[in-house]
C-alpha positions as CSV (number, residue, x, y, z in Angstrom):
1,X,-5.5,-21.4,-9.7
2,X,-8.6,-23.1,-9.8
3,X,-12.4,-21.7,-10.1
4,X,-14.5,-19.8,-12.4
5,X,-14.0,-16.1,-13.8
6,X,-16.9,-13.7,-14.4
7,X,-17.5,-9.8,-14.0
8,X,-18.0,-7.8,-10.2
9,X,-19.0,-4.7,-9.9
10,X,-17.6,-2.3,-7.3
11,X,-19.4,0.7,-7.0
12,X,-22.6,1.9,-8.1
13,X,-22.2,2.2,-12.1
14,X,-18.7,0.7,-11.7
15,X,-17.2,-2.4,-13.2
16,X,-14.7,-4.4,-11.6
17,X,-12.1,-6.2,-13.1
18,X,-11.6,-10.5,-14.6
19,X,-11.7,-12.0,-11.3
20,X,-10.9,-15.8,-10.4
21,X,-12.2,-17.8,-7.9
22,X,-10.7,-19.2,-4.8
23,X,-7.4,-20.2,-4.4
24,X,-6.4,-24.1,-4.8
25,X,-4.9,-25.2,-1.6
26,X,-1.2,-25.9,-1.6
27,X,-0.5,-23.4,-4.0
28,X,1.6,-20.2,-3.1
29,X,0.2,-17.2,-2.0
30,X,-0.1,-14.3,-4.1
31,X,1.1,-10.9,-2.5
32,X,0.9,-7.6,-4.2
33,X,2.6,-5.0,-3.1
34,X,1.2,-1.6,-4.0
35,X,2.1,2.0,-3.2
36,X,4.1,5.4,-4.1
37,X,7.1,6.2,-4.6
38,X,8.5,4.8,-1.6
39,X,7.3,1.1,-3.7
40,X,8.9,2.4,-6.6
41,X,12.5,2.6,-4.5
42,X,12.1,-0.3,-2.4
43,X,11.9,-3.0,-5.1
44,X,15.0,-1.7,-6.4
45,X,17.2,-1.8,-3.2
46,X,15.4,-5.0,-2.5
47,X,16.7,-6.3,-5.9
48,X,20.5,-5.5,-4.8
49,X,19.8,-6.4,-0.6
50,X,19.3,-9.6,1.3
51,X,16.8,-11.0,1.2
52,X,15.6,-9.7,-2.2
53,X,12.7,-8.6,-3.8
54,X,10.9,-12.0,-2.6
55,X,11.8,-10.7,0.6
56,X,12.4,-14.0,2.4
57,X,8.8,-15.6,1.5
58,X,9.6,-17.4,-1.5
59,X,8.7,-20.6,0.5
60,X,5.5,-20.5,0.5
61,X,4.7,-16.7,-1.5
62,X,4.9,-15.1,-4.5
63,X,5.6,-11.5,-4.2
64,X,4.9,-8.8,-7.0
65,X,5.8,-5.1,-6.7
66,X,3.5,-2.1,-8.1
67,X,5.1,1.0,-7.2
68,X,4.3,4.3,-9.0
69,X,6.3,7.7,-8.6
70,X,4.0,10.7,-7.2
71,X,1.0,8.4,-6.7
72,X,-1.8,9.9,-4.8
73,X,-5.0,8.0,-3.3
74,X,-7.3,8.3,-6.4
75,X,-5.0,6.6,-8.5
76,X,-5.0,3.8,-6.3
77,X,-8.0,1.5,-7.5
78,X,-7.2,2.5,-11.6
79,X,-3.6,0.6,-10.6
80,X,-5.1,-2.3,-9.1
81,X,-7.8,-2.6,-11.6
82,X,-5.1,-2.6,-14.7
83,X,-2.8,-4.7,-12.6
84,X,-6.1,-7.2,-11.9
85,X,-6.9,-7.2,-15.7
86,X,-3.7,-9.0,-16.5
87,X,-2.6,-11.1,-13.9
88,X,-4.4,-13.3,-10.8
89,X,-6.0,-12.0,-8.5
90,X,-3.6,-11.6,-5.0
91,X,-3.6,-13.3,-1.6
92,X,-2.3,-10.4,0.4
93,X,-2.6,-6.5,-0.6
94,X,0.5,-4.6,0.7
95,X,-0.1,-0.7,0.3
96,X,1.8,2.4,1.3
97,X,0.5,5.7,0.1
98,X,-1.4,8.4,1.0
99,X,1.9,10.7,1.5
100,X,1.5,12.4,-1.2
101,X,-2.0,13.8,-0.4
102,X,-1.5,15.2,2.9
103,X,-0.1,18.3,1.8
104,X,-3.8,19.6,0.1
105,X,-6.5,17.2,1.7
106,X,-7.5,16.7,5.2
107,X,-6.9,13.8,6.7
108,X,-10.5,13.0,8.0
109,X,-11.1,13.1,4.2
110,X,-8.4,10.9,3.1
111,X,-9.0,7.7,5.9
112,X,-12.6,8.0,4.3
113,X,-11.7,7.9,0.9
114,X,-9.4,5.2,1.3
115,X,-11.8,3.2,3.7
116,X,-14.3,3.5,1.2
117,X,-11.9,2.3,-2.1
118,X,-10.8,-0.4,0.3
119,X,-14.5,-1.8,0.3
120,X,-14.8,-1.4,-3.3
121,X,-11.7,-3.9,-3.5
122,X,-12.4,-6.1,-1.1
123,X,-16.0,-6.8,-3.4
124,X,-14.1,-7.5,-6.0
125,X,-11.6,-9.8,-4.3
126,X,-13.4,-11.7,-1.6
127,X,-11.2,-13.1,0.9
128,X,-8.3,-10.5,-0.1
129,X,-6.1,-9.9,3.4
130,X,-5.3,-6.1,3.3
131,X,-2.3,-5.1,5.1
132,X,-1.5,-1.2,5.6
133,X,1.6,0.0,5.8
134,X,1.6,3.4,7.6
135,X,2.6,6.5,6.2
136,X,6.1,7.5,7.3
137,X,7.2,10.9,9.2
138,X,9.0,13.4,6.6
139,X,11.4,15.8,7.2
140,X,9.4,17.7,5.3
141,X,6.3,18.2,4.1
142,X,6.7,20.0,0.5
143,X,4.6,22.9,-0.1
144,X,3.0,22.7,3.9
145,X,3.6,26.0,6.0
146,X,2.5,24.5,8.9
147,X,4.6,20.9,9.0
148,X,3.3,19.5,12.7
149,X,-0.4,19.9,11.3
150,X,0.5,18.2,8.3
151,X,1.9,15.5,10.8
152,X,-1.0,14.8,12.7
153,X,-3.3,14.2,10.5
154,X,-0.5,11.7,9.0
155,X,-1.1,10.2,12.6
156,X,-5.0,10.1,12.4
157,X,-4.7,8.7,9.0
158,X,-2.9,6.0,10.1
159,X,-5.2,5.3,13.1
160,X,-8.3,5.3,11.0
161,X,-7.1,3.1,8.4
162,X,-5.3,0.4,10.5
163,X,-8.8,0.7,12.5
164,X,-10.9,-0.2,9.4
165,X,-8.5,-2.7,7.9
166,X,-8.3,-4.5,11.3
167,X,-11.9,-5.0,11.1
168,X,-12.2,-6.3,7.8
169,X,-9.6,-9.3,9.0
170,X,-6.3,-7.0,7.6
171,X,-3.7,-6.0,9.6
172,X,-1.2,-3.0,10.1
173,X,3.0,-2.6,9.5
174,X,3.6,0.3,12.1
175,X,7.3,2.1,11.1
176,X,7.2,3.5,14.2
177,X,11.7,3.3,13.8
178,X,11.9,5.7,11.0
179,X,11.6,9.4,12.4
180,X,11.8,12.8,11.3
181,X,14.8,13.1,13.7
182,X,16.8,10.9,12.3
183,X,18.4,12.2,9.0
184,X,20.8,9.2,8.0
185,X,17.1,7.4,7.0
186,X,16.0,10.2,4.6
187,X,17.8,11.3,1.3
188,X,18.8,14.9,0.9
189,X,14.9,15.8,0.0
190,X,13.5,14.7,3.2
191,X,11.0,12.4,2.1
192,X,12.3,9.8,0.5
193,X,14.4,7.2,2.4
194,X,17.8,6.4,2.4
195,X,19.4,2.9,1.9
196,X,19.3,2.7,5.6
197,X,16.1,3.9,5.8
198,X,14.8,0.8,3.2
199,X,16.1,-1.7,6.1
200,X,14.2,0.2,8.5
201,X,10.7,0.5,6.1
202,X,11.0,-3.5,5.3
């Protein structure tokens, strides 16, 4: 990768991490996959399924997985930041979480928080294309009384984010297949997915 490194800075009083410049053309793509649990899983069925953890893209990508058990939103930039300290600086930002918040924050709060970490990152990785990947239906929401609430602001979340992202050039991986009603997706919990549930995420 060609191009200088030096300092950003994110948010007020906040340091970013070693960035490099831009991309030399020819070379792969970096993509960076980044999210929850649901991460965690999928890089190990993709390790044992067709077509891999590469995922089919190891033409012309290079595909990296971070994927971290009961992650919620405000751990999101601390992972990227440690990831970006040791390795270069991605093409393509895959994330899935925001699950795991839904049960104690609002989602009007949530979109806003993660809109506003999403401009944090995209300062200090200019030209980054973000890609959302929306949270999933659960058969159930742990610790939520009242599960359909829980479920629409799932929905709003969603909407908000992909709305943002789109603007900023990004785009949006729907999962509109995997449904509450279907059981054979879901592992006995209800949240997490099932091996057939994996080939409907990716």
């Amino acid at each position: 990768m060609d191009g200088t490194q030096g300092k950003v800075h994110g948010r007020k009083g906040e340091r970013g991490p070693q960035l490099t410049g831009p991309r030399a053309a020819g070379q792969h793509a970096r993509v960076l996959i980044l999210g929850h649990s649901f991460i965690f899983w999928a890089r190990k069925w993709a390790q044992n399924a067709n077509p891999g953890p590469q995922l089919g893209l190891g033409h012309w990508a290079t595909v990296e997985w971070l994927g971290r058990r009961g992650m919620r939103r405000a751990q999101f930039l601390p992972m990227l930041c440690e990831f970006l300290e040791g390795n270069p600086v991605p093409d393509v930002l895959l994330l899935h979480f925001g699950g795991n918040d839904l049960a104690d924050q609002s989602g009007i709060s949530l979109s806003r928080q993660i809109a506003q970490d999403l401009e944090v990152v995209l300062f200090w990785c200019p030209g980054l294309v973000v890609i959302w990947s929306d949270i999933t239906q659960w058969r159930v929401w742990r610790g939520v009384v009242k599960q359909n609430k829980v479920d629409r602001a799932r929905r709003g979340v969603n909407v908000a984010v992909a709305r943002f992202i789109a603007m900023k050039g990004g785009g949006c991986i729907p999962h509109d297949d995997i449904v509450f009603s279907l059981p054979q997706l879901f592992r006995g919990d209800g949240v997490h997915l099932s091996p057939l549930g994996m080939r409907y995420f990716f």
